[in-house]
Every structure is written in structure tokens, then in C-alpha cells.
C-alpha positions as CSV (number, residue, x, y, z in Angstrom):
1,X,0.0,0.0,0.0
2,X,1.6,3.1,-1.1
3,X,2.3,5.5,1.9
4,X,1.8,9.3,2.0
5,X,5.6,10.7,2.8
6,X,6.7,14.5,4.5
7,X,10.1,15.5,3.9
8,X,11.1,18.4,5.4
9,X,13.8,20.8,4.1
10,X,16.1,23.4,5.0
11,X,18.5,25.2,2.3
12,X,21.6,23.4,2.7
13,X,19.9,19.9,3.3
14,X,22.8,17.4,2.6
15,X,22.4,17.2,-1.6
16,X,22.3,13.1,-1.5
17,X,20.6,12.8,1.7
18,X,17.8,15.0,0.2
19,X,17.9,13.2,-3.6
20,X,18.1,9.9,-3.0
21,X,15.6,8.8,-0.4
22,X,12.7,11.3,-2.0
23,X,13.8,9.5,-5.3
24,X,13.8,6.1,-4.0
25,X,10.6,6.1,-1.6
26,X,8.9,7.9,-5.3
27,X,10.3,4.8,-7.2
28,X,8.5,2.4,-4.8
29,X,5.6,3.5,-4.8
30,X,5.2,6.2,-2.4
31,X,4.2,9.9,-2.4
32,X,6.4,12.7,-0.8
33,X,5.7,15.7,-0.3
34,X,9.2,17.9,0.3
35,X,8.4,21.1,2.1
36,X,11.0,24.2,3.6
37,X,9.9,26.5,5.8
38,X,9.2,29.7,3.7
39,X,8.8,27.8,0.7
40,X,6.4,27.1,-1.6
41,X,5.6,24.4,-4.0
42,X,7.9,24.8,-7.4
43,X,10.6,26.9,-5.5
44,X,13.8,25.3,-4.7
45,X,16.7,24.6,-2.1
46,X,20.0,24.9,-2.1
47,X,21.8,21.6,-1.4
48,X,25.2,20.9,-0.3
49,X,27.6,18.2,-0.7
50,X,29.5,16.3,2.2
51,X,32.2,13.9,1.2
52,X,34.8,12.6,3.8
53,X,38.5,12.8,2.3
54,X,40.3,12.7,5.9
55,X,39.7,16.1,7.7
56,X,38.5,15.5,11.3
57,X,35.2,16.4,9.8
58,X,33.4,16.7,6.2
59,X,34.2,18.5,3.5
60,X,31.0,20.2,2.2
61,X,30.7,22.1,-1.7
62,X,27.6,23.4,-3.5
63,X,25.4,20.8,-4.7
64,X,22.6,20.8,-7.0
65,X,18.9,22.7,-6.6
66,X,16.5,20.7,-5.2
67,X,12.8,21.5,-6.2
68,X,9.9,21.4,-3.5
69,X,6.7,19.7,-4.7
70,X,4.2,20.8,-1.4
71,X,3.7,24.3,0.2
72,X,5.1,24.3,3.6
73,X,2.8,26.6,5.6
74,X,-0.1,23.7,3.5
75,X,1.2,20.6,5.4
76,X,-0.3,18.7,8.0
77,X,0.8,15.8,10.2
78,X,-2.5,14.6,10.1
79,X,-2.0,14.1,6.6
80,X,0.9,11.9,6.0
81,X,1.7,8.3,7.0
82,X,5.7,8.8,8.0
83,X,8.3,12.1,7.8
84,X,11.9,12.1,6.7
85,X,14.5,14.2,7.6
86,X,17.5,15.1,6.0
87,X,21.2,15.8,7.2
88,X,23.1,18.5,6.3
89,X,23.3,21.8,7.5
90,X,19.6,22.4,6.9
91,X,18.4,21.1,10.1
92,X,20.5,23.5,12.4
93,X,18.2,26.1,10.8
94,X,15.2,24.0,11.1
95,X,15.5,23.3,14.6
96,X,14.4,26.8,15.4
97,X,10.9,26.5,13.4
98,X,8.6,26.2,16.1
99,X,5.8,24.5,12.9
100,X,9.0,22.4,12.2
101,X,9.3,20.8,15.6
102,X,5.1,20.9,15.9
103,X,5.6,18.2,13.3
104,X,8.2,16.5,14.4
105,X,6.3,15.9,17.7
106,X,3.5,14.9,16.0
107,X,4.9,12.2,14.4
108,X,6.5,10.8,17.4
109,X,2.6,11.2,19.3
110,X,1.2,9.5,16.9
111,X,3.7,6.8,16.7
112,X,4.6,7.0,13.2
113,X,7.8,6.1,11.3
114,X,10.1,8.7,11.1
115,X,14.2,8.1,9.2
116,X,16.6,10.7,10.5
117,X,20.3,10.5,8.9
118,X,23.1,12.6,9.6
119,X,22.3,15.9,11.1
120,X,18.6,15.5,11.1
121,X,19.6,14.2,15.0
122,X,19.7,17.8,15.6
123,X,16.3,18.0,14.9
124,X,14.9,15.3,16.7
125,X,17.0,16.5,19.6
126,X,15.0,20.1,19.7
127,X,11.8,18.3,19.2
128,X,12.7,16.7,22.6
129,X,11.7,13.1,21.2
130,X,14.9,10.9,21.8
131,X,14.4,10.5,25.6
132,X,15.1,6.6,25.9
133,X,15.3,5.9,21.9
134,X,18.8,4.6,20.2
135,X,19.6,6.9,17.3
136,X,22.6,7.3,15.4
137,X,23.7,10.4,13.6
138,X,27.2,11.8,12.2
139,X,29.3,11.7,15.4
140,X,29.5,14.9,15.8
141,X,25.8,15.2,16.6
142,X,26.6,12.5,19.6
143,X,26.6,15.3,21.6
144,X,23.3,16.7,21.2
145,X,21.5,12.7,21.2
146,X,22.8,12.3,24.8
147,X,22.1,16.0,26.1
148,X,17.8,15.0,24.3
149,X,18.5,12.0,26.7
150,X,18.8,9.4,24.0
151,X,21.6,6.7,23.2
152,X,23.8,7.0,20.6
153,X,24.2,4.3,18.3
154,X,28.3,4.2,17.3
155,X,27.8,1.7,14.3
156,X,30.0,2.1,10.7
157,X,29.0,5.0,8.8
158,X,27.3,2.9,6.4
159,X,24.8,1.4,8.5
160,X,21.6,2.4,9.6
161,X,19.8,1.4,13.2
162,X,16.1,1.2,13.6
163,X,14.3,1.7,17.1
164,X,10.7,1.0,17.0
165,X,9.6,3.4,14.5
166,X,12.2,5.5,14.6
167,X,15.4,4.9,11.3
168,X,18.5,6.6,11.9
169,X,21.8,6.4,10.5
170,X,25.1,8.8,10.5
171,X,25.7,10.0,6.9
172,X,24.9,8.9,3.2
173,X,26.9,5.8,2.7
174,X,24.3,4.4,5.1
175,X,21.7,5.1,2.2
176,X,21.4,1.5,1.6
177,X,20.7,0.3,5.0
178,X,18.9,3.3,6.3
179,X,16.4,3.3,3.2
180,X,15.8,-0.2,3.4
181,X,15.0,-0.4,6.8
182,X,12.8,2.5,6.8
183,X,10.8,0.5,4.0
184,X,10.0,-2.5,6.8
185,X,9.3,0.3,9.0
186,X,6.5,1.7,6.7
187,X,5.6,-2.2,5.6
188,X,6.6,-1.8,2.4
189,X,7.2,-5.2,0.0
190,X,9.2,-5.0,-3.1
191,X,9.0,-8.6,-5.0
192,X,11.8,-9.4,-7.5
């Protein structure tokens, strides 16, 4: 059964964190909506790209334009099945939206699936939703997991950890495991 989706954006969303799962969820069968805060429907973000090539941290360049398909002051939680949240710098900015972290909430309330990756931690931290939860994020985000009260999850940068309804992993090269457990998560059943 195809699933309604919210993504929500910031400018400067982590380019392949932002492309890949509204491309692959699309491809399978689901609708997503991708909102920003100030945005409307047809406008688009700004990405950024963060590859790791042995700084203590990332390395982060201009990616590509990202185009919303919903109105953000038009959503409601009410209205979608799941939410997905993006890395990047985006959700630093995010985290200050007081509708942003309405939703965020809600999803948590009404105990729907919800995949973080990367810096979308920051996020979920703000919302105040990690108390007890295992969530991993990029390690730099540890931090801000434990101060929300939740436990890290140190696992390889390409894996992904699911706690109840809640998919997390630490950075894009987790894309394969994140995305596919966030399909059990929403039930969804892809026959080869």
C-alpha cells in the first residue's frame, strides 16, 4: 500500500541525503511531499555536498537545486503516513521553526515512522523526542543525542539502526541500510 511521505527541508539539506531517499521512496511506490519552511511548491533549495576525504570532519561544496513539490505553511501531520528528515546543515536552521518541531512531535505522538540520517539528529533532539530511543547520527551530533537524553548508536558510517519506529543512520553511505529499513518500517514489499 503506497504511503503518503513528509520530507522536510532546509537550504543546505545534505544534496544526496535529500535526492536519494525522496527518489527512492517515489520509485517504490510512495508519495512525498518535500516542504521548507518559507517555501512554496515549485521553489527550490539549495543543497550541499559532504564527502569525507580525511579532515576530522566533512568536507562540504555546493550541490545541485532541489525542487519542493508541497507548500510548507499547506502541510499537516495529520495528513501523511511517515516524515523524513535530512542531514546537512539544513536542520540546524530548522531546529528553530517552532511549525518544524510541531511536526516533528507529531509524528513521534502518533507513533509514526520517522528516518533521520546525519544531522537531522539535531532536529529530533530540539523536538525533545529521543528521551530513551537509540539513534545514530554523524558523530558529531553525539553530543546533542545524549544532552535530548537518547543513546547513541556508534555503528559504521554505512549502517543504519532502527528503534521502533524511529530509522537513523550517520551519513549517506548508510543510504542502503537506512532506506531499506525505513521501508520495513512503513511495511513496504518489493518482489523481484
Amino acid at each position: 500500500m503506497s504511503k503518503k511521505i513528509l520530507m522536510i527541508c532546509g537550504d543546505y539539506c545534505e544534496d544526496y541525503e535529500t535526492m536519494v531517499p525522496f527518489q527512492a521512496l517515489a520509485a517504490v511506490g510512495h508519495t512525498v511531499h518535500a516542504v521548507c519552511p518559507d517555501k512554496r511548491a515549485g521553489e527550490a533549495i539549495a543543497t550541499a555536498i559532504h564527502d569525507f576525504e580525511g579532515q576530522q570532519t566533512y568536507s562540504e561544496k555546493r550541490g545541485h537545486n532541489f525542487t519542493l513539490n508541497a507548500t510548507f505553511d499547506e502541510v499537516r501531520g495529520d495528513d501523511y503516513d511517515a516524515l523524513v528528515i535530512p542531514g546537512g546543515r539544513g536542520p540546524e536552521y530548522l531546529r528553530m521553526n517552532p511549525k518544524v518541531i510541531e511536526l516533528v512531535r507529531h509524528f513521534f505522538s502518533a507513533d509514526k515512522p520517522v528516518a533521520a540520517i546525519c544531522h537531522g539528529a539535531q532536529l529530533l533532539a530540539a523536538a525533545n523526542v529521543l528521551e530513551g530511543k537509540r539513534c545514530s547520527a554523524y558523530p558529531a551530533c553525539r553530543t546533542e543525542v545524549e544532552l535530548a537524553r537518547g543513546r547513541y548508536a556508534e555503528i559504521p558510517i554505512d549502517q543504519a539502526v532502527t528503534d521502533g519506529k524511529l530509522v537513523t543512520a550517520p551519513a549517506w553511505p548508510a543510504h542502503p541500510a537506512w532506506i531499506a529499513q525505513f521501508l520495513a518500517v512503513l511495511g513496504t514489499r518489493i518482489s523481484h
